[in-house]
C-alpha positions in Angstrom: 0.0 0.0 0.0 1.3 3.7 -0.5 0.2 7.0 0.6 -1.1 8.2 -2.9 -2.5 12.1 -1.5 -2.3 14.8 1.3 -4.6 17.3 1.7 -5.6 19.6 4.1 -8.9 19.5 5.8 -11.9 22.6 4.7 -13.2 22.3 8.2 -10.2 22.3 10.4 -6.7 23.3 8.6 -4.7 22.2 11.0 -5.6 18.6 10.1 -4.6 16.8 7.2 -6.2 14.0 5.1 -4.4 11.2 4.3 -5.0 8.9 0.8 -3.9 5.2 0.6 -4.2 3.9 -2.7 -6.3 6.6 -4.0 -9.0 6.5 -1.2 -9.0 8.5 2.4 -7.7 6.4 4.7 -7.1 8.5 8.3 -6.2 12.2 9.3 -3.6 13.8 11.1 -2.5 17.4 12.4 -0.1 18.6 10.6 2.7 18.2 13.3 1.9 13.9 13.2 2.1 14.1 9.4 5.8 15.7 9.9 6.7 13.9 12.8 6.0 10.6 11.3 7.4 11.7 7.7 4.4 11.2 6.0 4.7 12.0 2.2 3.4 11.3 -1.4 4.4 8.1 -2.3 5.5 6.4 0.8 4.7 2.7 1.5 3.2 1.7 4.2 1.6 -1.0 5.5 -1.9 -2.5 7.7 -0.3 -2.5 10.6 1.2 1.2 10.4 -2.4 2.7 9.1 -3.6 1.2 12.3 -1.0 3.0 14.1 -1.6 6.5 12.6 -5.5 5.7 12.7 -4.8 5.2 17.0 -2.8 8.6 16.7 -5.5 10.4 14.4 -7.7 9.7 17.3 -5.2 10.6 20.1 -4.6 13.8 17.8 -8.4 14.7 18.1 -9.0 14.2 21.8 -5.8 16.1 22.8 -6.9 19.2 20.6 -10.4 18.9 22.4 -8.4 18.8 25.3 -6.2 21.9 24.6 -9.6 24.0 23.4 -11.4 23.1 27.1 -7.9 24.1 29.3 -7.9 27.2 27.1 -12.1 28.5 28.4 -10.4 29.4 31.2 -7.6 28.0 33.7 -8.0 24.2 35.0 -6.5 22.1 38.0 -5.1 18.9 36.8 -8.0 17.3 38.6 -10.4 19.3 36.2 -8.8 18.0 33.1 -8.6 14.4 34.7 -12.4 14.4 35.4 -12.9 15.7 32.2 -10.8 13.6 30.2 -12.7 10.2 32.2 -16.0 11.8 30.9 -15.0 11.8 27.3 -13.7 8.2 28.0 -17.2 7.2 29.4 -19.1 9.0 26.6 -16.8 7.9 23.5 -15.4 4.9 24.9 -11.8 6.1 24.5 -8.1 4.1 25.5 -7.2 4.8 28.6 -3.9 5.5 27.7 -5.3 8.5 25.9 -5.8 10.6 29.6 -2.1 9.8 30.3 -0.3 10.6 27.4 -2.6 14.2 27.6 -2.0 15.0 31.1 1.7 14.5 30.5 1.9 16.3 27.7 -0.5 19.3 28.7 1.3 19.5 31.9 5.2 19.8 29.8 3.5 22.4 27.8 2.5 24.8 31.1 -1.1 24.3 29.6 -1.8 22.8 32.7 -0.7 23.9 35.7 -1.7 23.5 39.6 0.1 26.4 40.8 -0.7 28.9 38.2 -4.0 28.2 38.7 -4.3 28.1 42.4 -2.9 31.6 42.2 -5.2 32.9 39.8 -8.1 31.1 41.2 -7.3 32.9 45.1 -6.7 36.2 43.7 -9.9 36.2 41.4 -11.6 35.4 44.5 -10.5 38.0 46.5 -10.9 40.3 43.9 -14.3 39.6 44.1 -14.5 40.0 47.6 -16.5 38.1 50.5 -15.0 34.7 50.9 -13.7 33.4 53.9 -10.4 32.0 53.6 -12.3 28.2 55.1 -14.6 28.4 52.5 -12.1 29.5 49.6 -9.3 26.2 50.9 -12.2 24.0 50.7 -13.2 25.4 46.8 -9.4 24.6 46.1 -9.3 21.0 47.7 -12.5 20.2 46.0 -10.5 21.2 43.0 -7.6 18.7 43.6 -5.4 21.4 45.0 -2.9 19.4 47.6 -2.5 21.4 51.2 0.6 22.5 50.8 0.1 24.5 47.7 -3.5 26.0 49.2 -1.2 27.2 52.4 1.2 28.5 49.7 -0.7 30.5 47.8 -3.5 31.8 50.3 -0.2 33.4 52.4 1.4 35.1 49.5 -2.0 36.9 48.3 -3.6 37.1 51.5 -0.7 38.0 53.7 -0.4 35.6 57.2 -4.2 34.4 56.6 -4.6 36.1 60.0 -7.5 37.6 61.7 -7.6 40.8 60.2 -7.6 39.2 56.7 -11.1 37.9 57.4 -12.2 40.7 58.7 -11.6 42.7 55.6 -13.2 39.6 53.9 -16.3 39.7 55.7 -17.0 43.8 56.1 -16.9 42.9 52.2 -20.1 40.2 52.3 -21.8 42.9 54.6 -21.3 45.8 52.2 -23.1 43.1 49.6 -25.5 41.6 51.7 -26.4 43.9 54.7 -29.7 44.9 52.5 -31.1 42.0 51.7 -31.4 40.5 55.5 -31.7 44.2 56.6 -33.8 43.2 59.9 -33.4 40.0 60.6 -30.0 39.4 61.9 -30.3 35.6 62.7 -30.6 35.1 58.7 -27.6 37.5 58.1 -25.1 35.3 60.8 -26.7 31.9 59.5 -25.7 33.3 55.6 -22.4 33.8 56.8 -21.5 30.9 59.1 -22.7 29.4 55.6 -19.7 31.3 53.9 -17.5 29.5 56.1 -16.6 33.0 59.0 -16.2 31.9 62.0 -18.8 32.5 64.8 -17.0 35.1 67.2 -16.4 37.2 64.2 -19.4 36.7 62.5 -21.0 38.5 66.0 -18.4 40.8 66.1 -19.4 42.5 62.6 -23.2 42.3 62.8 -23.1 43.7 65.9 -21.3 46.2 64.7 -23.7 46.8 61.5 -26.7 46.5 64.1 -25.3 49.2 66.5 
């Protein structure tokens, strides 16, 4: 058998079509096609179409990959749990979720640090969290310990007392209208956001004096 065409895809340029003996036989990106050394003419045989057909498959999921970590920053444990979807729902080799964490990870497309750091300053940006709450966001995230501890001390200082303080004046400002009057609502809303109960009567009674 011999690679008797080329061509590049309409829909998705990146991806190229590949003819064995004058009929489409799998598709590659254009970096498999060079890696491999893919050209006009080249023999090849059934065993080495079912190879590039595994790749052109591996080259699809890791692209889908790639396009999800690029929305918006993801924990490893996001791409993990999203890779083991795709599995479930398209029935695809486990050594596919591997092969892309490892490679995602070499390429900083992933990374746990970066977005621990952007995660805890976006949230304090917003303002109102308490730092309980925020560390538990973060775990549920796949965020080990040591890196929440990390980060939450270099954007939030010591983590101390006067950090959740600032913290929760900030839910007040937000939500000091809606449970206007009923004070009992107001502490149970923030015990809820994860403030501690000798501060949480420290500011409303300050707000109620």
């Amino acid at each position: 058998m011999k690679i008797t065409d080329l061509k590049q895809q309409v829909k998705d340029k990146s991806r190229i079509s590949v003819y064995v003996d004058g009929k489409f036989s799998f598709g590659l990106t254009l970096a498999q096609v060079s890696d491999f050394g893919l050209k006009k003419g080249l023999e090849i045989g059934e065993d080495q179409i079912e190879i590039f057909k595994n790749e052109a498959e591996y080259g699809k999921e890791k692209s889908k990959a790639v396009n999800y970590c690029l929305l918006r920053e993801r924990s490893t444990k996001e791409l993990r749990d999203y890779l083991w979807r795709r599995s479930i729902k398209k029935n695809i080799p486990k050594s596919f979720e591997s092969r892309i964490l490892q490679e995602l990870a070499e390429k900083n497309i992933v990374d746990d640090e970066r977005f621990t750091k952007l995660w805890v300053e976006n949230r304090k940006k917003s303002g109102g969290i308490s730092l309980k709450k925020l560390k538990l966001e973060l775990m549920k995230k796949g965020i080990s310990q040591d890196l929440i501890e990390k980060i939450t001390k270099e954007v939030f200082g010591d983590g101390g007392e006067r950090n959740e303080r600032e913290e929760i004046q900030k839910v007040l400002a937000k939500k000091a209208k809606k449970y206007a009057g009923d004070k009992q609502k107001l502490m149970q809303y923030l015990a809820g956001q994860g403030f501690g109960y000798d501060l949480i009567k420290e500011a409303t009674s300050e707000t109620t004096d």
